[in-house]
C-alpha positions as CSV (number, residue, x, y, z in Angstrom):
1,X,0.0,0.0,0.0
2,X,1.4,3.3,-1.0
3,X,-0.8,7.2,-0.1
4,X,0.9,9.8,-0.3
5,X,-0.4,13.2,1.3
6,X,0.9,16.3,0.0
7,X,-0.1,19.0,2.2
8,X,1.0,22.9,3.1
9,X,2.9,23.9,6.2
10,X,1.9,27.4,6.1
11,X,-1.2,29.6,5.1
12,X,-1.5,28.1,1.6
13,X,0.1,29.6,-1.5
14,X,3.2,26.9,-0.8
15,X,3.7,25.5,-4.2
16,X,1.5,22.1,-3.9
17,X,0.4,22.2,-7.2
18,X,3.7,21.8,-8.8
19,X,5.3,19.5,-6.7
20,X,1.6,17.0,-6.8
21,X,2.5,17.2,-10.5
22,X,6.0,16.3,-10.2
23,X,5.1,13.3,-8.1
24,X,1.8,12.2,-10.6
25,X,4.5,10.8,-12.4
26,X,4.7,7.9,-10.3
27,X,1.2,7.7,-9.2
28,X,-1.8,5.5,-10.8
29,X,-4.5,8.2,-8.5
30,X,-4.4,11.7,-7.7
31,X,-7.0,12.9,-5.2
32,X,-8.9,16.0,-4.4
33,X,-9.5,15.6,-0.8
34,X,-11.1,19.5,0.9
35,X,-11.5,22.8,-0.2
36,X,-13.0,23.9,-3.7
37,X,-12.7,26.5,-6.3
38,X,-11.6,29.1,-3.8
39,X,-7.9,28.5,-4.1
40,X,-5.6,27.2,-7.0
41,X,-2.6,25.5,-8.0
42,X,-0.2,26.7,-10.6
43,X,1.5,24.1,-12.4
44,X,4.4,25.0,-15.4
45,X,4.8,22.1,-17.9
46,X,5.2,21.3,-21.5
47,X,2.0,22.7,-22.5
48,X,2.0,25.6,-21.0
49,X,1.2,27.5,-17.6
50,X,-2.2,26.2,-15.9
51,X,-3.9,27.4,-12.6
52,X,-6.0,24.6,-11.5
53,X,-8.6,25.5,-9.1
54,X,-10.5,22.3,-8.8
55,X,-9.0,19.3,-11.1
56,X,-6.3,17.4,-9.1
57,X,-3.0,18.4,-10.0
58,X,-2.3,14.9,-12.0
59,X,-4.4,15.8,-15.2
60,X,-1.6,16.5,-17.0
61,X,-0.9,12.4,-17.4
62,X,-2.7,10.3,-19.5
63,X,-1.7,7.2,-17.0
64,X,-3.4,9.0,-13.6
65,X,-6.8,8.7,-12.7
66,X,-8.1,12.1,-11.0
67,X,-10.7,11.8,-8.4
68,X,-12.9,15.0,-7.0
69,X,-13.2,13.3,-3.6
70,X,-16.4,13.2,-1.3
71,X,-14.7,16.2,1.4
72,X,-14.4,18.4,-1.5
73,X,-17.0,21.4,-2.5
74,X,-17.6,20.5,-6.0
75,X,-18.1,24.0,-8.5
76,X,-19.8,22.4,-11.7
77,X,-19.7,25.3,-13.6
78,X,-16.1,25.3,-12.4
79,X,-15.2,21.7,-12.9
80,X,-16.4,21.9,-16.5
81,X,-14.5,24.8,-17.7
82,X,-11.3,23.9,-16.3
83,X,-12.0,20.5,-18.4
84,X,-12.8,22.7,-21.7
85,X,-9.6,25.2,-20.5
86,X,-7.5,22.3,-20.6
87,X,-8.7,20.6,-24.3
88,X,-8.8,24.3,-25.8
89,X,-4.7,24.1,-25.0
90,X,-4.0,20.7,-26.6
91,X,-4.1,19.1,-23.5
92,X,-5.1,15.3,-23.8
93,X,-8.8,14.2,-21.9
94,X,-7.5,13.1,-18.8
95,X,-9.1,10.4,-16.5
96,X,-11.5,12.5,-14.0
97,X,-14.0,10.8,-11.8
98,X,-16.6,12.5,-9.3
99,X,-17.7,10.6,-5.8
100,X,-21.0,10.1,-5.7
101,X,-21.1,11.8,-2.3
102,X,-19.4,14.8,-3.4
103,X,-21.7,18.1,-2.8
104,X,-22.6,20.6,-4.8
105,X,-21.2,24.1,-4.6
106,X,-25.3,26.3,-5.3
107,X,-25.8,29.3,-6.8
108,X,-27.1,30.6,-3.4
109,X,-23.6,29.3,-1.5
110,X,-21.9,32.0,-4.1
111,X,-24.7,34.6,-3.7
112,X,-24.7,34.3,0.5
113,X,-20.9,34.5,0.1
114,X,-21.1,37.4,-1.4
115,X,-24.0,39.3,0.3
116,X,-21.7,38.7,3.8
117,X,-18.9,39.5,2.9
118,X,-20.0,43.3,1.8
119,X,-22.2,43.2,5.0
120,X,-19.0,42.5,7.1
121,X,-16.9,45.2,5.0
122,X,-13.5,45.6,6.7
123,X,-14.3,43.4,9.4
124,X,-14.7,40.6,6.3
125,X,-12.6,37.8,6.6
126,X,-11.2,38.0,3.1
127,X,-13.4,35.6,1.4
128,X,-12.6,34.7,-2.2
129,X,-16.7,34.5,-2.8
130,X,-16.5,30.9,-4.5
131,X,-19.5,29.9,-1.8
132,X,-17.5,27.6,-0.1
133,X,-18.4,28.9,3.7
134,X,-21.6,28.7,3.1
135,X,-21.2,25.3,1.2
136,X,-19.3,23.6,4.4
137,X,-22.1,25.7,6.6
138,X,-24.5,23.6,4.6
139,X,-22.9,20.5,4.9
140,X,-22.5,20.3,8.5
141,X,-26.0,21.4,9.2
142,X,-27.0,18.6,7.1
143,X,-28.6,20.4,4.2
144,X,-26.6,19.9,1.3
145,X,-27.0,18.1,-1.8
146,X,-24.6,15.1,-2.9
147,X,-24.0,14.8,-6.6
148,X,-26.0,11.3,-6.6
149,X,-29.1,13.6,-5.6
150,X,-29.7,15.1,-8.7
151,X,-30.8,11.7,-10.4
152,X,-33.4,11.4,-8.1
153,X,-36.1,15.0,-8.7
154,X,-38.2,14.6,-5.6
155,X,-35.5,14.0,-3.3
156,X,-33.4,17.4,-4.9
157,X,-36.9,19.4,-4.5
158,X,-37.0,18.0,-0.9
159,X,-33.6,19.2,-0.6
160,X,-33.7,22.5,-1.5
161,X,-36.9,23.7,0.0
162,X,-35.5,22.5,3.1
163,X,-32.6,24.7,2.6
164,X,-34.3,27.7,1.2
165,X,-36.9,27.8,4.0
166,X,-34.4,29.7,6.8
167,X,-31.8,31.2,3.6
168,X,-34.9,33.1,2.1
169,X,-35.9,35.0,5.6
170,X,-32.4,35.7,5.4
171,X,-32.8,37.2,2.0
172,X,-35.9,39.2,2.7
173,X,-34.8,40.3,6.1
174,X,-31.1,40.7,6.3
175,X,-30.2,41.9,2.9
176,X,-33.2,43.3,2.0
177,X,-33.9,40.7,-1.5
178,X,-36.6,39.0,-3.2
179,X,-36.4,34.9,-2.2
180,X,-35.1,32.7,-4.2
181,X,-37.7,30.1,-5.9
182,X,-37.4,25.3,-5.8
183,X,-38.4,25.7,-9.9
184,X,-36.3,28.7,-10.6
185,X,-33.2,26.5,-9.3
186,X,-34.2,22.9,-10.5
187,X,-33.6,23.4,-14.4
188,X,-29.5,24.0,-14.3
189,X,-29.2,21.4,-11.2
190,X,-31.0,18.5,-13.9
191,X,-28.9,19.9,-16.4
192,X,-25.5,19.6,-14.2
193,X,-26.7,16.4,-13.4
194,X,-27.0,15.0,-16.8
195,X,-23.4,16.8,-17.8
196,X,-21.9,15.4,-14.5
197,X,-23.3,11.9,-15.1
198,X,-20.1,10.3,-16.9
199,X,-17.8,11.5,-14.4
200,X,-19.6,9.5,-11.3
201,X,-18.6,6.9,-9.9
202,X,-18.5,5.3,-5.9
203,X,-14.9,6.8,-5.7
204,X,-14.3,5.0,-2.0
205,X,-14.9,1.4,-3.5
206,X,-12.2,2.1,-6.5
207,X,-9.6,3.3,-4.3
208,X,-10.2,0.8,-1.6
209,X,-9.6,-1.6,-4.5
210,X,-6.3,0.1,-6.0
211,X,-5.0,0.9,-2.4
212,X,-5.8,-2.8,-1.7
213,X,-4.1,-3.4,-4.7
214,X,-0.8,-1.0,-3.6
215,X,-1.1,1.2,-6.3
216,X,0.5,4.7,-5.6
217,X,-2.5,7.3,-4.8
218,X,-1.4,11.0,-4.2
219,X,-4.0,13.1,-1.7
220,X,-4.1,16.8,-2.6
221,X,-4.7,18.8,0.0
222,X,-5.7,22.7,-0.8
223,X,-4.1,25.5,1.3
224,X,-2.2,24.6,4.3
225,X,-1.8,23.7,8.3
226,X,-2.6,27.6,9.8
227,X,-5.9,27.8,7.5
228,X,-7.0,25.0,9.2
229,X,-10.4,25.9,11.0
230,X,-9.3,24.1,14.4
231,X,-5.6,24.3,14.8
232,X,-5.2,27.6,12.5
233,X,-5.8,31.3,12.4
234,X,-8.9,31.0,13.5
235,X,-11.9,32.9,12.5
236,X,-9.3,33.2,9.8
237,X,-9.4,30.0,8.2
238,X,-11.1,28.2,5.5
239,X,-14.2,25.7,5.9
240,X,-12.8,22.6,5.9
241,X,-9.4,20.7,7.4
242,X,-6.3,21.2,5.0
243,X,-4.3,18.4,7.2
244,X,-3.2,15.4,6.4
245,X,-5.3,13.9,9.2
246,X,-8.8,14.4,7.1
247,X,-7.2,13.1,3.9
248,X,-8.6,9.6,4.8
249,X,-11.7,11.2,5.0
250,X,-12.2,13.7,2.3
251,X,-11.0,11.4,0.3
252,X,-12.5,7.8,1.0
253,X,-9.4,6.0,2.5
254,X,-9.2,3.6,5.3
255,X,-7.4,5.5,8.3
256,X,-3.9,4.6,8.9
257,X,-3.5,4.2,4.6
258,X,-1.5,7.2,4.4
259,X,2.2,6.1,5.0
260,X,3.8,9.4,3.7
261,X,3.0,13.3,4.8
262,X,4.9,15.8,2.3
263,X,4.1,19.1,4.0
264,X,5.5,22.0,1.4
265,X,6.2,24.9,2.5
266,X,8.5,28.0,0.9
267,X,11.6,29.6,1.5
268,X,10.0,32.5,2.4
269,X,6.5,33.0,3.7
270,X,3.9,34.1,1.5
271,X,-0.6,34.4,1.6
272,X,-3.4,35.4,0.2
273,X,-6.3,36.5,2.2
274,X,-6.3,38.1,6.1
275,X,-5.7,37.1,9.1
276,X,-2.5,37.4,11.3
277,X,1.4,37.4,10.0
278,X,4.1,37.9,11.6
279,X,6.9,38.1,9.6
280,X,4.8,40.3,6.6
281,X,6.8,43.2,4.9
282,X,5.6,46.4,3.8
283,X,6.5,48.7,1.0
284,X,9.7,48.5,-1.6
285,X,11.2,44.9,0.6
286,X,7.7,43.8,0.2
287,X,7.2,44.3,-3.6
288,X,10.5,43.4,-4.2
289,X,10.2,40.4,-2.7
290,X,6.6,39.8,-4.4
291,X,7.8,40.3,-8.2
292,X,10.7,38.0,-8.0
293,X,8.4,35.2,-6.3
294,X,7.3,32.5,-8.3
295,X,7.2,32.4,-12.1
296,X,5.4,35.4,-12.4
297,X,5.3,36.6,-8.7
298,X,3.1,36.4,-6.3
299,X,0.0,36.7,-7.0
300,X,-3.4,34.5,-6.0
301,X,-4.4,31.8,-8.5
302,X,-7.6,32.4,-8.1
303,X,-8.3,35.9,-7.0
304,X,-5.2,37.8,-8.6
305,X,-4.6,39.8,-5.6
306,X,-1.0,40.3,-4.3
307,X,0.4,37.7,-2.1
308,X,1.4,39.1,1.5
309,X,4.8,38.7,1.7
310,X,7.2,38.3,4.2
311,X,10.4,36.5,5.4
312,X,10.3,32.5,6.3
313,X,8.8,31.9,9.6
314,X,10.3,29.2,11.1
315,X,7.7,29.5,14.5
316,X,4.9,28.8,12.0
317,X,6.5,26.4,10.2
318,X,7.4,24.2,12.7
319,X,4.2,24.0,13.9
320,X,2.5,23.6,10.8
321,X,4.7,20.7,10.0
322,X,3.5,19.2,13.5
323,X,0.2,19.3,12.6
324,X,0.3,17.8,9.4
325,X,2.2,15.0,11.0
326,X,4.8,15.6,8.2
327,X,7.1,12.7,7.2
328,X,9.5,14.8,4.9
329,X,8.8,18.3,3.9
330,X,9.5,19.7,0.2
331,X,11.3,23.4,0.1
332,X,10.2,25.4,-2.7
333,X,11.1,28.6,-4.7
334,X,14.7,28.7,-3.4
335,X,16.1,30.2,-6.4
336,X,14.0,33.6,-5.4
337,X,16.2,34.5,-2.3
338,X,19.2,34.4,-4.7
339,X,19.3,38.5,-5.0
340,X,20.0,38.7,-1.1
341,X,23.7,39.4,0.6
342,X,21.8,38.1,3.6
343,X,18.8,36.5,4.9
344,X,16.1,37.5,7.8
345,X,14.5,34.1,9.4
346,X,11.9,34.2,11.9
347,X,13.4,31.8,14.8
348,X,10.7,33.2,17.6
349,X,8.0,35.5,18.6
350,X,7.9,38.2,21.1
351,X,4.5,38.6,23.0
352,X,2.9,41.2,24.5
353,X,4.3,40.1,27.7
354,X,7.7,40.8,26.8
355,X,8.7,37.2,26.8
356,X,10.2,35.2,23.7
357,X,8.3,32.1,22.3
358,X,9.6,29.4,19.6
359,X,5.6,28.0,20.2
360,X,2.8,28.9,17.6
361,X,0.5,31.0,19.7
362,X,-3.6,30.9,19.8
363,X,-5.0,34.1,17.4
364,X,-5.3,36.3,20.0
365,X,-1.6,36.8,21.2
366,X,-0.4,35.8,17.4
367,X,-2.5,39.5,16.4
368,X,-0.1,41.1,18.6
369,X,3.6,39.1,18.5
370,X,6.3,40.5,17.1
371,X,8.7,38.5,15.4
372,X,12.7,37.7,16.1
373,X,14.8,37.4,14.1
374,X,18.5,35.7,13.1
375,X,19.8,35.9,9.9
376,X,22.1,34.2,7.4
377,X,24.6,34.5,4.5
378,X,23.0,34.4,0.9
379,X,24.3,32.9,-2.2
380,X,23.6,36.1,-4.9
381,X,23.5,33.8,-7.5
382,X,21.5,32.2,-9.6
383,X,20.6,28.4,-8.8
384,X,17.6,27.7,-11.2
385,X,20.1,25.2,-13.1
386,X,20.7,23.3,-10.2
387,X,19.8,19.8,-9.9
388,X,21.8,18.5,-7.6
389,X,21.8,19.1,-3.4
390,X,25.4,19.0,-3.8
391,X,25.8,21.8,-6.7
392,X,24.0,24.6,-5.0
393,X,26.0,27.1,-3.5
394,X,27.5,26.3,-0.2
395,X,25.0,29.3,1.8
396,X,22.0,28.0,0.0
397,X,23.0,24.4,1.5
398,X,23.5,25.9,4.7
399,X,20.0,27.4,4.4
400,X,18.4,24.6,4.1
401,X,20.0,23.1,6.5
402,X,19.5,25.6,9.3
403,X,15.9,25.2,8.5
404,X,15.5,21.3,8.6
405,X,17.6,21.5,11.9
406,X,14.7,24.2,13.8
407,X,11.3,22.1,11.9
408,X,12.4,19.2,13.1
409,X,11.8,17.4,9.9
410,X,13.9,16.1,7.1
411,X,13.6,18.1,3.8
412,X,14.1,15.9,0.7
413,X,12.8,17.6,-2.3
414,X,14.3,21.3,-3.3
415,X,11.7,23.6,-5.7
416,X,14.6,25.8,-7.5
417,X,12.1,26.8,-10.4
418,X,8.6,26.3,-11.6
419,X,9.0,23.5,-13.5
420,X,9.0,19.5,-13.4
421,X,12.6,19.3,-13.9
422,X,13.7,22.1,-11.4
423,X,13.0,20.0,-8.0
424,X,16.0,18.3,-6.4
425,X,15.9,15.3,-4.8
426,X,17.9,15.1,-1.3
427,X,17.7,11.9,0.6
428,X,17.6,11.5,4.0
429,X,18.2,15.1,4.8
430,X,20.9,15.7,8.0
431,X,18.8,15.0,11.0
């Protein structure tokens, strides 16, 4: 038996998209396990550059079967124009199948999204409005609607009129709209339904079957450890866990299946959305930093906004990794810190208390900590071409080094570019 989880360390943003497709390679499954269309993976390859919001990052080989798991918020109007994005660029059909149990991301998820987000103004939580809090909110109160309802009409119209009944006092009420109608929603869900009707399948029986089997299956997870809605930056999080620890769940494998955590996390910190961060810069460091991040700096996949930027945070990462239950972790964009004479790290956070902490603090005190910092020698030079642990410079060595000595964990893969070809492979690591 072989799962892999490939996970972030930090607040998302990490580079999961491009390492899941370096490691498809290998793998016969590639699984979306959490999250939706609110946050996307950039991936650099042969045919071009792709930013996948909802396909699992192993469409790009004919071999791998993609599966949209039963933890994840399914966008249909998504799902299909990523599928038609990817044939309008040459790329071949891949193998994509839907769980049964999957929900469905509503028109009235995106619309309450919205409508709350503009109600909260600046005390918003910097929603992407892709529906997906209200989705989850959905979920858990047990009104939402599984893909494998919409072949069955009286059960959907059940469904929604159960879910409209307290959303449309809301409407009227709160924001001050006209409710939303069962027959005015019911065409496009039959219509979804048929479209969709290839693509399903009972996803937890086939990879029961392959894992049974030992074929190599890759869990996706989308965003990372510190979004997480119980161990992160709470309120500041998204709707569903991004650890390792609901893979089996999101994605319909037996607990204790996973039997490797890859927890990626940058050589710098980066984010998208709000929410507390220690280490972020402001101004000229900041932008600098920003446009030399990434193939095309850092910007969000999904929403284009600029990435907060800031120095690695070693605090954070630590304890990211410890929550992912990381087995190895995999360092990406290197190469960017290659125009510094020397390098800020965050090895500890000063409270409001005056005293010094190396432990990830609860929201409240995390708002207000100040970061400490060390610092070491950079390499000024350009390592893109490396492909070898051995042939990088000896202060980019050292870098990584002095990182996998504070988190604790072993880092065996190195991200010196955006592409397949540009991640080094380092086994063992020196702990």
């Amino acid at each position: 038996m072989s799962v892999t989880a490939i996970v972030g360390a930090n607040w998302g943003d990490e580079g999961k998209g491009k390492v899941t497709d370096a490691l498809a390679a290998k793998a016969s499954y590639v699984v979306r396990f959490q999250g939706g269309s609110n946050a996307g993976h950039t991936i650099l390859n042969e045919h071009g550059k792709f930013a996948l919001r909802l396909l699992p990052s192993g469409v790009f080989y004919p071999h791998v079967t993609n599966v949209v798991g039963p933890g994840t918020a399914l966008d249909v109007d998504m799902f299909f124009g990523e599928l038609e994005g990817l044939a309008g660029r040459g790329v071949p059909a891949p193998a994509v199948i839907v769980s049964d149990r999957t929900q469905i991301v509503m028109p009235y998820h995106r619309l309450f999204d919205r409508l709350e987000e503009e109600r909260l103004g600046g005390a918003g939580f910097g929603s992407t409005k892709c529906g997906i809090a209200p989705f989850y909110a959905d979920k858990y109160a047990k009104l939402g609607v599984q893909a494998s309802d919409l072949y069955d009409v009286r059960r959907l119209r059940s469904r929604l009129e159960q879910s409209l009944a307290a959303k449309n006092i809301l409407l009227q009420h709160l924001y001050g709209l006209d409710p939303l109608a069962v027959d005015d929603l019911l065409p496009a869900l039959m219509e979804y339904g048929a479209k969709l009707k290839p693509y399903i399948a009972d996803t937890t029986a086939i990879l029961a079957e392959a894992n049974a089997q030992g074929a190599p299956i890759l869990a996706e997870g989308q965003l990372g450890a510190l979004r997480d809605p119980d161990h992160g930056i709470y309120p500041f999080s998204t709707s569903s866990s991004p650890l390792a620890g609901f893979a089996s769940v999101g994605a319909g494998l037996a607990p204790g299946s996973i039997t490797d955590i890859v927890a990626v996390t940058k050589a710098y910190s980066s984010c998208v959305g709000a929410g507390p961060f220690v280490t972020e810069l402001e101004g000229a460091e900041a932008e600098e930093l920003r446009s030399r991040g990434g193939d095309a700096g850092e910007y969000g996949v999904n929403t284009g906004r600029p990435r907060r930027v800031g120095w690695l945070d070693l605090v954070a990462t630590r304890y990211g990794c410890r929550a992912q239950g990381a087995s190895s972790v995999t360092l990406t964009n290197l190469d960017v810190l290659g125009y510094l004479d020397a390098i800020p790290v965050c090895i500890g956070y000063r409270l409001p208390n005056g005293t010094m902490t190396e432990d990830f603090p609860v929201t409240s005190l995390l708002e207000l900590a100040q970061p400490v910092f060390g610092e070491l020698p950079g390499w000024q030079s350009d390592i893109t071409g490396c492909r070898a642990f051995e042939s990088l410079p000896q202060e980019a060595q050292n870098y990584v080094m002095f990182i996998e000595r504070r988190i604790g964990v072993p880092i065996t893969r190195i991200s010196v570019g955006p592409r397949r070809e540009q991640l080094i492979e380092r086994s063992g690591g020196c702990l």
